[in-house]
MMTF fields as JSON, N, C-alpha, C and O atoms, coordinates in Angstrom:
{
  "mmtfVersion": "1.0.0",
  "mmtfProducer": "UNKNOWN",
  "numBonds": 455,
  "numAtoms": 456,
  "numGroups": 114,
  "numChains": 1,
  "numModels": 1,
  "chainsPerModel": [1],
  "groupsPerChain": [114],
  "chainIdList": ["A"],
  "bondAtomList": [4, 2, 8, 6, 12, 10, 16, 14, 20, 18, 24, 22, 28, 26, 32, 30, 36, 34, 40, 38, 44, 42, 48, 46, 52, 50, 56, 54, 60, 58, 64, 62, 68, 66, 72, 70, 76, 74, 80, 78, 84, 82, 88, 86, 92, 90, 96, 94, 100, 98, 104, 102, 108, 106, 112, 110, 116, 114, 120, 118, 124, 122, 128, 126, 132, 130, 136, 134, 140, 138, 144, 142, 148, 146, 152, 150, 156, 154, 160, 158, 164, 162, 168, 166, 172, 170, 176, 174, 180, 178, 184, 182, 188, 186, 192, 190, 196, 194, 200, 198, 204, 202, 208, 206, 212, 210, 216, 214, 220, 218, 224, 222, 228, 226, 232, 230, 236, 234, 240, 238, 244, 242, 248, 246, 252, 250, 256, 254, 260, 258, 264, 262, 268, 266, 272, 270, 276, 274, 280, 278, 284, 282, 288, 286, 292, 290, 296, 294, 300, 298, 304, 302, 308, 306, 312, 310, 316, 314, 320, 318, 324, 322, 328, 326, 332, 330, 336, 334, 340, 338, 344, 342, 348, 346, 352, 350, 356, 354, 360, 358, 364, 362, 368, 366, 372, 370, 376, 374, 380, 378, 384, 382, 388, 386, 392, 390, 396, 394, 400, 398, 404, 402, 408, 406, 412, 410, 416, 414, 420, 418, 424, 422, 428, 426, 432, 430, 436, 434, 440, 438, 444, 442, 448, 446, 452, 450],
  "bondOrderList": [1, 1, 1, 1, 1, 1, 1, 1, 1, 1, 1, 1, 1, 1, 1, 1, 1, 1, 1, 1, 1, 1, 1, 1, 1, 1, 1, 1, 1, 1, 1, 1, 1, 1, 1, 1, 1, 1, 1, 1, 1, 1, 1, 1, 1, 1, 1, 1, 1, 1, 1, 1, 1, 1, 1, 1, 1, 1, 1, 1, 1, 1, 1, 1, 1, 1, 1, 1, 1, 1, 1, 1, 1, 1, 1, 1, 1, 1, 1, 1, 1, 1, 1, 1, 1, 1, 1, 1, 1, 1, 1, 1, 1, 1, 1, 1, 1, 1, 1, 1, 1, 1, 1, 1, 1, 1, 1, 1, 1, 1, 1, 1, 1],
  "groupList": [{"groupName": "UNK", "atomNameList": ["N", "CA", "C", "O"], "elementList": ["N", "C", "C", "O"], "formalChargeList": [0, 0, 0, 0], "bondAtomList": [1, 0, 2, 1, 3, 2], "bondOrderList": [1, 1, 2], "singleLetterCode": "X", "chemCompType": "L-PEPTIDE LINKING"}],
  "groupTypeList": [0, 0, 0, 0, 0, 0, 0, 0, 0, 0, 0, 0, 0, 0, 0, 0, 0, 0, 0, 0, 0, 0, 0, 0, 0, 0, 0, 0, 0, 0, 0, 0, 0, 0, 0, 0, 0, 0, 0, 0, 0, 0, 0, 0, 0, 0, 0, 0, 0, 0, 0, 0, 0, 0, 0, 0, 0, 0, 0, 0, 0, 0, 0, 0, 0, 0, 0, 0, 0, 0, 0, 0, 0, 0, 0, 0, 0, 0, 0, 0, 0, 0, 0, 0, 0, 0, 0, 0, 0, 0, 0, 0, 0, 0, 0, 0, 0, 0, 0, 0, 0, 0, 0, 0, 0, 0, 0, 0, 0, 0, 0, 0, 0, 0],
  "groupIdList": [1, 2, 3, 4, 5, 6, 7, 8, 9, 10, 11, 12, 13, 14, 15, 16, 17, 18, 19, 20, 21, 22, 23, 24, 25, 26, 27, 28, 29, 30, 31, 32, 33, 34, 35, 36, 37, 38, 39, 40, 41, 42, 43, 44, 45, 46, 47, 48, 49, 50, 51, 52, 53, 54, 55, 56, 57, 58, 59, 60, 61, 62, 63, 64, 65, 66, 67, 68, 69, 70, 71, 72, 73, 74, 75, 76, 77, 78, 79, 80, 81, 82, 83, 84, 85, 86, 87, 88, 89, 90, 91, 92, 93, 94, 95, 96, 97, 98, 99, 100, 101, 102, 103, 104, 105, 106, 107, 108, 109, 110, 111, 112, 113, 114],
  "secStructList": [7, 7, 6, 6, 7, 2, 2, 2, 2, 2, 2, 2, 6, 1, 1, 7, 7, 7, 3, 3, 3, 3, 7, 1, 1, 3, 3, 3, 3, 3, 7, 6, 6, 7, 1, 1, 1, 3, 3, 3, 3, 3, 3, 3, 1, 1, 7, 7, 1, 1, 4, 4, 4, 7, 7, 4, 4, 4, 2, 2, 2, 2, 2, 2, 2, 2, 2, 2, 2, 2, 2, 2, 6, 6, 6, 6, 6, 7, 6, 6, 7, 7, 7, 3, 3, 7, 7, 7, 1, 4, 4, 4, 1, 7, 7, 1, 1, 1, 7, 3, 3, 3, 3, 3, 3, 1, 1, 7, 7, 7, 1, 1, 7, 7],
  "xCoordList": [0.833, 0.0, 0.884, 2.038, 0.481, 1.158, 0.342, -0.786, 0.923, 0.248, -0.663, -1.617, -0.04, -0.047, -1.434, -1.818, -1.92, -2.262, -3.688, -4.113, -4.634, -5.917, -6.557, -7.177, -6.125, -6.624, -6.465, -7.049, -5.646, -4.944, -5.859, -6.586, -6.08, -6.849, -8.344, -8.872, -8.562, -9.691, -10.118, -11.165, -9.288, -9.383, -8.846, -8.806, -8.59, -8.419, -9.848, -10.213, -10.386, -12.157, -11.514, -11.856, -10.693, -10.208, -10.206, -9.782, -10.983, -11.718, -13.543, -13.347, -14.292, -16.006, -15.781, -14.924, -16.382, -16.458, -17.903, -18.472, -18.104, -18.844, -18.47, -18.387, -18.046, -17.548, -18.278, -19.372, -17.991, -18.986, -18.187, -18.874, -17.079, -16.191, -14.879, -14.338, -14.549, -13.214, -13.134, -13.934, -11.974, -11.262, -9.782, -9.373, -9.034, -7.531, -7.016, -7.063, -6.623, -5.866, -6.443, -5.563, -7.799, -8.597, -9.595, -10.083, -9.85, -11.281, -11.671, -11.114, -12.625, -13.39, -14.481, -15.541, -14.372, -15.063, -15.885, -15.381, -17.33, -17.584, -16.78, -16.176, -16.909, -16.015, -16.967, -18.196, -16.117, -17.229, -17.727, -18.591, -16.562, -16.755, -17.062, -16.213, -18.366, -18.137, -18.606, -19.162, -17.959, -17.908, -18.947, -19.25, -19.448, -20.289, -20.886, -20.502, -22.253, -23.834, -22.926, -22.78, -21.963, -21.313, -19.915, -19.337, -19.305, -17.532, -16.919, -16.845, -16.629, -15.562, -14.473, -14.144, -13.717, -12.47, -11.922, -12.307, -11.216, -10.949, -9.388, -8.69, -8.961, -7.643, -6.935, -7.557, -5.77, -4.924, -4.917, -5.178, -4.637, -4.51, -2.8, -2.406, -1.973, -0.779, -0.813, -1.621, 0.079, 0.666, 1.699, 2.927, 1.096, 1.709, 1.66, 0.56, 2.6, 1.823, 1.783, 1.078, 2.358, 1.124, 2.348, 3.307, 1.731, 1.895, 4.018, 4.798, 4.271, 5.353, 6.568, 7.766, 5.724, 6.204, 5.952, 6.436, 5.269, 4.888, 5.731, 6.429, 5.925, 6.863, 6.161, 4.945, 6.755, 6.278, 5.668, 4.756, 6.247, 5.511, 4.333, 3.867, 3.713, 2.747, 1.465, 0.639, 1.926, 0.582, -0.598, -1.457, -0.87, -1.785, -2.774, -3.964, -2.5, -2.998, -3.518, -4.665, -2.405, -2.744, -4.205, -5.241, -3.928, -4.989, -6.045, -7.123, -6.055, -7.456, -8.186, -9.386, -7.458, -7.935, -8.781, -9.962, -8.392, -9.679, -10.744, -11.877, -10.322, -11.222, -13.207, -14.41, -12.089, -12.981, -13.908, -15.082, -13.028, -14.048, -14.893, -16.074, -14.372, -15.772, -16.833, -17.582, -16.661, -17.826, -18.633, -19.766, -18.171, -18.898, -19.769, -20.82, -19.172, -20.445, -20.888, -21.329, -20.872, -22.205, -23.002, -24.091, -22.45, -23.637, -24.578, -25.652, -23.605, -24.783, -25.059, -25.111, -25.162, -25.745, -25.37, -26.23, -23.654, -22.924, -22.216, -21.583, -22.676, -22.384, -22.798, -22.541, -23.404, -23.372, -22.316, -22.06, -21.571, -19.765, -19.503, -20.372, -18.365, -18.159, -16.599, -15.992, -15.836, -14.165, -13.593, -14.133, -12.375, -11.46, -10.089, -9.235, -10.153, -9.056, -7.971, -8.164, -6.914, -5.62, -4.835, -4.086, -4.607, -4.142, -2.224, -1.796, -1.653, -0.565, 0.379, 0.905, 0.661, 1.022, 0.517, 0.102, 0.441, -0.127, -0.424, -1.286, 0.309, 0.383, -0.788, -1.218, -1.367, -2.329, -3.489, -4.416, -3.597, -5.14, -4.536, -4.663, -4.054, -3.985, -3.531, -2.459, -4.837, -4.442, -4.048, -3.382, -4.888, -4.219, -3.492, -3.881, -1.846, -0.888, -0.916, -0.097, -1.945, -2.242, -2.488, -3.687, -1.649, -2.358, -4.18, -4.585, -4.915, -6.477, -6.994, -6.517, -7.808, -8.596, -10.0, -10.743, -10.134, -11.669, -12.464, -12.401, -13.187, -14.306, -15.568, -16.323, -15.604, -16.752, -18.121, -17.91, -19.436, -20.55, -22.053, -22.507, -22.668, -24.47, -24.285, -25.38, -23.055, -23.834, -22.312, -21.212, -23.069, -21.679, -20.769, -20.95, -19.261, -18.105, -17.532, -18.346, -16.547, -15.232, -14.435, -14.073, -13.766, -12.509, -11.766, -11.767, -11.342, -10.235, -10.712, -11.591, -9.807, -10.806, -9.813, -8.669, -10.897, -10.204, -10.12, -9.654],
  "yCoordList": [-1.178, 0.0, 1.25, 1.101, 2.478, 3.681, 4.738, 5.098, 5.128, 6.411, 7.624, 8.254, 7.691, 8.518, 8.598, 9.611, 7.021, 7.052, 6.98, 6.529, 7.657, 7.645, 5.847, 5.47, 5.005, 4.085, 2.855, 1.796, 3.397, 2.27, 2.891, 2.123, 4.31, 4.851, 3.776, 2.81, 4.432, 3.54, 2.001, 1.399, 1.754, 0.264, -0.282, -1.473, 0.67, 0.211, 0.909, 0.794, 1.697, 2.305, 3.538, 3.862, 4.302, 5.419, 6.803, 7.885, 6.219, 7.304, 6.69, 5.765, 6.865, 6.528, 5.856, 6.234, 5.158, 4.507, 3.347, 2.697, 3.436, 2.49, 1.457, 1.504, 0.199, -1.119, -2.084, -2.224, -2.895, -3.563, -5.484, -6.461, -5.575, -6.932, -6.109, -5.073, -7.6, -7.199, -8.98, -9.913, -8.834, -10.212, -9.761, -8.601, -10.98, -10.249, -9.236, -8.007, -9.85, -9.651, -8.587, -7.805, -8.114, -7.604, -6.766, -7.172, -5.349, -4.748, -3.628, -2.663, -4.19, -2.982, -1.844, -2.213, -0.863, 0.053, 0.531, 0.463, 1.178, 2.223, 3.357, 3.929, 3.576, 5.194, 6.248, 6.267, 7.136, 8.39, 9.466, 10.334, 8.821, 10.12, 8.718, 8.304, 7.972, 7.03, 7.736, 8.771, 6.383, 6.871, 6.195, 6.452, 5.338, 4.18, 3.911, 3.997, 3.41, 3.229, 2.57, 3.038, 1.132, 0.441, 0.845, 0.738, 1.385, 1.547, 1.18, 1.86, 0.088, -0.498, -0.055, 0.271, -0.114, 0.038, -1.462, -1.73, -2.258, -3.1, -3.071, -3.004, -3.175, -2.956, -3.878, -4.78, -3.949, -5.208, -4.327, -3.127, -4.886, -4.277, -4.017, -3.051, -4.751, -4.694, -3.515, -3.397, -2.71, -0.9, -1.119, -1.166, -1.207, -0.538, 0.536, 1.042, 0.97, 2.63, 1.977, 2.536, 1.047, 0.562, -0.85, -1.234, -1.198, -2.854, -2.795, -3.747, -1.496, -1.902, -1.944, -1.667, -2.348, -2.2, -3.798, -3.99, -4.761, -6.143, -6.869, -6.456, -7.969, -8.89, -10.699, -10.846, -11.426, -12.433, -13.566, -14.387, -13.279, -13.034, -12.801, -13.207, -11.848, -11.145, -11.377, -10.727, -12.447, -12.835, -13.502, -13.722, -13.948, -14.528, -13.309, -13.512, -12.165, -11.047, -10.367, -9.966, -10.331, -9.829, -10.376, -9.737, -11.85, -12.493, -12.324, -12.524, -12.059, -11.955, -10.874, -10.924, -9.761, -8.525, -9.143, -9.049, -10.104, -10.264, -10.881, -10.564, -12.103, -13.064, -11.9, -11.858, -11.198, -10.071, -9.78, -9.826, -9.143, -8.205, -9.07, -8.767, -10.258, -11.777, -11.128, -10.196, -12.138, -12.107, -10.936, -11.055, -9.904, -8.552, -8.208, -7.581, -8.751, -8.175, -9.791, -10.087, -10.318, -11.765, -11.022, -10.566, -10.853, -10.223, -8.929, -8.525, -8.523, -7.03, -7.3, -6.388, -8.528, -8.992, -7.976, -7.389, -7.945, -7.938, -8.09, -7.416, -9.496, -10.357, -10.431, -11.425, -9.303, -8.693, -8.115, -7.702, -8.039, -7.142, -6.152, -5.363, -6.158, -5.223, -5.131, -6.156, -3.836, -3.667, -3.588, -2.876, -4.379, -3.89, -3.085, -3.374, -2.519, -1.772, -1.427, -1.318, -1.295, -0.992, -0.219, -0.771, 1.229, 2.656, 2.349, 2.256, 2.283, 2.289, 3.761, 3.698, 4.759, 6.162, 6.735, 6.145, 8.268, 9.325, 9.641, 10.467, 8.967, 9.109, 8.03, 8.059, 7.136, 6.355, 6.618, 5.81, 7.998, 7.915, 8.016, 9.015, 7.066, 7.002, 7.945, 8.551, 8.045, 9.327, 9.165, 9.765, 8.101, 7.26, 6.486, 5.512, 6.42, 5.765, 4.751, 4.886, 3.623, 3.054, 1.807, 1.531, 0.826, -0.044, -0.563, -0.95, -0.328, -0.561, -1.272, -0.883, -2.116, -2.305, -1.782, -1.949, -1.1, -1.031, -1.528, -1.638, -1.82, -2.533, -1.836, -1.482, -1.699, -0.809, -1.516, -2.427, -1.156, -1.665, -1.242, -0.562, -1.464, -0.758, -0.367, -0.272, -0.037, 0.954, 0.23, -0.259, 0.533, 0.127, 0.704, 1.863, 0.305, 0.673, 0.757, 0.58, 0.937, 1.386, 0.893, 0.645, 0.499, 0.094, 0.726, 0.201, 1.805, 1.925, 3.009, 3.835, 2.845, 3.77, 5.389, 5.584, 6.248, 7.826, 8.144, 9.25],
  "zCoordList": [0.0, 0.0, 0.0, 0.4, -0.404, -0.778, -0.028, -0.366, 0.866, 1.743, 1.04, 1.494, -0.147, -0.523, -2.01, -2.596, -2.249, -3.237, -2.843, -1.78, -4.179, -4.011, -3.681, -2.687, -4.92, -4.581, -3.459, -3.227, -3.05, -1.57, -0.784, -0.154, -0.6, 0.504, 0.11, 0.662, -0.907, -0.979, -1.096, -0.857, -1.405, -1.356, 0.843, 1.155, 1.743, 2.784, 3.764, 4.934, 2.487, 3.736, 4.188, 5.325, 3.627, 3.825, 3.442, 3.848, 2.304, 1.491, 0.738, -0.05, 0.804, 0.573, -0.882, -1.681, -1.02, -2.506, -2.629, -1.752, -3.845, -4.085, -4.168, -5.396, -3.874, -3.521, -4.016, -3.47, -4.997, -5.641, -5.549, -5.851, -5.204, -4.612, -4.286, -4.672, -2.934, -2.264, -2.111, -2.171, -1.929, -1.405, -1.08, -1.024, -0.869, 0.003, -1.4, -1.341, -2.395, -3.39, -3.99, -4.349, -4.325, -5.277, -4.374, -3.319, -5.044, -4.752, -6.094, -6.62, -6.232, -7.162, -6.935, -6.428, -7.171, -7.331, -8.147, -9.268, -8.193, -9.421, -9.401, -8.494, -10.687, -11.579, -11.048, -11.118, -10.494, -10.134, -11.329, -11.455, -12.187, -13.662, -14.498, -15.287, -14.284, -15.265, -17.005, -17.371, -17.803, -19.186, -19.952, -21.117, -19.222, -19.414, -18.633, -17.466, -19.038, -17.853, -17.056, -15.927, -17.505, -16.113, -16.311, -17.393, -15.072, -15.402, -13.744, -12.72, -14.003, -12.408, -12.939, -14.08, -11.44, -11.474, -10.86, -9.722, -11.418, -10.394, -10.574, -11.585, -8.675, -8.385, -7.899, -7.337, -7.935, -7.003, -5.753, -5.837, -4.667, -3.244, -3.179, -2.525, -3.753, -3.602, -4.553, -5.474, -4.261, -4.935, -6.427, -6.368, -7.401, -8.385, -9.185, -9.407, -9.648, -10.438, -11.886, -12.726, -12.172, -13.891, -13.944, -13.275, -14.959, -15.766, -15.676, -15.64, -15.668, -15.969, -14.399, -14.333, -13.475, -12.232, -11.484, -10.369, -12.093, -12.358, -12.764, -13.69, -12.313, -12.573, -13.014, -13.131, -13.13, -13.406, -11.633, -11.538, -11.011, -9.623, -9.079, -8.014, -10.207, -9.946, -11.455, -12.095, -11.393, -12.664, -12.193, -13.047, -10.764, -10.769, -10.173, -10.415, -9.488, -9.097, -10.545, -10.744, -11.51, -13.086, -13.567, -13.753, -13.713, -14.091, -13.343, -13.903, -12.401, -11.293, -11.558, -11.829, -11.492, -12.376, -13.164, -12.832, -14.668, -15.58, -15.313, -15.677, -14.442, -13.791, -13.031, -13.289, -11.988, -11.781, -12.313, -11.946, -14.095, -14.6, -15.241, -15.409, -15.675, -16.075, -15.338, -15.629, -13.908, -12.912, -12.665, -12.199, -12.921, -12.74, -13.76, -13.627, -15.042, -16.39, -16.465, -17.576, -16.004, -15.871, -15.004, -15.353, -13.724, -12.996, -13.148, -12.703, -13.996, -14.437, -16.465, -17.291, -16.7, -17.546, -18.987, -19.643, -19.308, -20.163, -21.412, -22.225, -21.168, -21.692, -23.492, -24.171, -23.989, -25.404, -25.741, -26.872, -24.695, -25.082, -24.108, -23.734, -23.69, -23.034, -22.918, -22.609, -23.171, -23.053, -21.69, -20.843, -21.392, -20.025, -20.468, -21.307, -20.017, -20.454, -19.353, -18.142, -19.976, -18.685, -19.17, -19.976, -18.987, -19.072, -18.561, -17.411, -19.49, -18.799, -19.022, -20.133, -18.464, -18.105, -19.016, -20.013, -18.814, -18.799, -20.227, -20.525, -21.147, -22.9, -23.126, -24.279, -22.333, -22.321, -21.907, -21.973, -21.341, -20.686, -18.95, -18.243, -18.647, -16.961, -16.201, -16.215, -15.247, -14.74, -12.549, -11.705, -12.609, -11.094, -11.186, -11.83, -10.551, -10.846, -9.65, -8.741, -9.626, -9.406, -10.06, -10.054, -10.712, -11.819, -11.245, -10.149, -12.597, -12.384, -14.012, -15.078, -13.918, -15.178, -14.891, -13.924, -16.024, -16.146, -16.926, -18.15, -16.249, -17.049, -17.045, -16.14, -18.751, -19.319, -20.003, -20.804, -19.735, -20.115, -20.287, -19.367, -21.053, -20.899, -22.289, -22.842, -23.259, -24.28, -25.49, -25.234, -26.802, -27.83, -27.796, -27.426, -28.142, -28.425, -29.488, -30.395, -29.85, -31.541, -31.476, -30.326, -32.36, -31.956, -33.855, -34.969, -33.406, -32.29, -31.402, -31.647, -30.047, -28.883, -29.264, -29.672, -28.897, -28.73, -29.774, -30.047]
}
C-alpha cells in the first residue's frame, strides 16, 4: 500500500467509494466520472503505479484482475460485449498511478478507442 495514493486509501475504507467486490488480493469500485452506464475500477490491493512495475511473480494477481471483470459483467448482464481496459502512463489515458482495469458496459463501443 502507498500512503499517498488515491486508490490504496480507498481500497483500505479510507476514502467513501462504491464497492462492488473485495477479497484479500482484489477490490473494485464504481467510476465516479463514469464513461459508461457500467464503469468499475478493479484494483490489485498490492501498490503498483502501472503494468510496468509487475513482474512475473505477480501474474496470478494480473490475471485476477480479468477473472474479476468476467464475474462482474455476468452479474450485471454484459455479456453482449463489453471492453477492459488498462491505461498504462499518462500518454495512455492514466491518470491514477495506481495499476487498475476497467471494465466498461451498458452501451456500444469502436474500436479503435479515442
Amino acid at each position: 500500500m502507498s500512503a499517498d495514493c488515491l486508490f490504496c486509501k480507498i481500497g483500505a475504507k479510507k476514502i467513501p467509494s462504491k464497492m462492488v467486490y473485495e477479497d484479500p488480493e482484489v477490490f473494485a469500485f464504481e467510476d465516479i466520472s463514469p464513461q459508461a452506464p457500467t464503469h468499475i475500477l478493479i484494483c490489485p490491493r498490492k501498490h503498483f503505479e502501472s503494468p510496468n512495475e509487475t513482474t512475473t511473480g505477480d501474474q496470478a494477481v494480473l490475471a485476477k484482475l480479468q477473472l474479476v471483470a468476467a464475474q462482474l459483467a455476468r452479474e450485471r448482464d454484459l455479456l453482449a460485449g463489453y471492453p477492459t481496459v488498462l491505461n498504462n502512463g499518462s500518454g495512455a489515458g492514466q491518470s491514477v498511478f495506481h495499476l487498475h482495469l476497467h471494465l466498461l458496459g451498458g452501451r456500444n463501443f469502436r474500436w479503435p478507442p479515442g
